[in-house]
Legacy VTK file of the C-alpha trace (Angstrom):
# vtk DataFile Version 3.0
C-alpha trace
ASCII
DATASET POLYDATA
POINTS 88 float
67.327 239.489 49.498
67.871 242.542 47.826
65.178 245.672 47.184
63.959 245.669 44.088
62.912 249.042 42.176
58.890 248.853 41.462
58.148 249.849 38.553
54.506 250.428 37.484
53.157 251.516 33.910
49.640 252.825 33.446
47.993 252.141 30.177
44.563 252.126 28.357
45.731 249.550 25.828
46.267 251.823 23.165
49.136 251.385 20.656
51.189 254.022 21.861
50.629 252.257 25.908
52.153 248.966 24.671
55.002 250.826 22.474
55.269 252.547 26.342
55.311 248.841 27.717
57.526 247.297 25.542
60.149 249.780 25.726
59.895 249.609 29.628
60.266 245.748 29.764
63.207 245.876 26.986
65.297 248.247 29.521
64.304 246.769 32.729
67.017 244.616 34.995
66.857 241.525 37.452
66.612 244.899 39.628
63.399 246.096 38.115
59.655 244.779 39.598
57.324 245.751 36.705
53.876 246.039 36.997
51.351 246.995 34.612
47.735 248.294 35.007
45.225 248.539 32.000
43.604 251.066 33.347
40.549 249.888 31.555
40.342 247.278 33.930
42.159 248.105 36.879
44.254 250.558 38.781
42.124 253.474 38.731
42.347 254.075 42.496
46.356 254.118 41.851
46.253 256.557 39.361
44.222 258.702 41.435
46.252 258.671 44.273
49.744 259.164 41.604
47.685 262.214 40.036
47.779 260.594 36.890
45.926 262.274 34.404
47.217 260.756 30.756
48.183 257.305 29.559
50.935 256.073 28.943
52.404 257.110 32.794
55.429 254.856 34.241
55.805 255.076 37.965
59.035 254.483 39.160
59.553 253.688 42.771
56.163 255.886 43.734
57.191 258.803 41.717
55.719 259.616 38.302
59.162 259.939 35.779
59.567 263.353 34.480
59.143 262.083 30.644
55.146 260.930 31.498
54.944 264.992 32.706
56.077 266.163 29.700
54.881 263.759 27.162
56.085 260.786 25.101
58.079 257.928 26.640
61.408 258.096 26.035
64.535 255.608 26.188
66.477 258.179 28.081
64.523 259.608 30.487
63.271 256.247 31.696
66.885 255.261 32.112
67.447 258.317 33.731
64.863 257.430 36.179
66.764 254.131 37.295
64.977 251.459 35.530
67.980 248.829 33.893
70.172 249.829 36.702
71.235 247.464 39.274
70.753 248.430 42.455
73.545 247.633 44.618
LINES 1 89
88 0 1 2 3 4 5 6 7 8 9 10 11 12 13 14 15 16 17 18 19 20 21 22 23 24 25 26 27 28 29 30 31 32 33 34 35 36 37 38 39 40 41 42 43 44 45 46 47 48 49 50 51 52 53 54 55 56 57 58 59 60 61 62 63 64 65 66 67 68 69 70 71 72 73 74 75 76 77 78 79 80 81 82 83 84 85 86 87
């Protein structure tokens, strides 16, 4: 069995969180374990422990990817930060 990458995306159900979402899920591989916390409804105690103090934030592999410091999602950066990449 082979590790997968966790992925986690913290939302508040917003428009711009599912756009976040969707884009995540569109990229993601067989390698790729996504999870996805409204935070509406759940995951607060994650987020506090992450630091996470705006929505959308993805998560990948326990660290928060550099785009979700800096602002909007974006295609690259999130592919930058692994997720759609095998992992061999």
């Amino acid at each position: 069995m082979s590790r997968k990458r966790k992925i986690e995306i913290f939302t508040s159900g917003c428009y711009l969180c599912d756009e976040a979402v969707k884009l995540v899920e569109s990229i993601a591989c067989d390698s790729c374990e996504v999870s996805v916390y409204n935070l509406n409804n759940e995951g607060q105690d994650k987020a506090m422990t992450y630091g996470i103090g705006s929505v959308p934030t993805v998560v990948v592999d326990g660290k928060i990817a550099d785009c979700c410091r800096q602002g909007k999602v974006s295609k690259s950066d999130i592919m930058a930060a692994g997720i759609g990449r095998t992992i061999s």
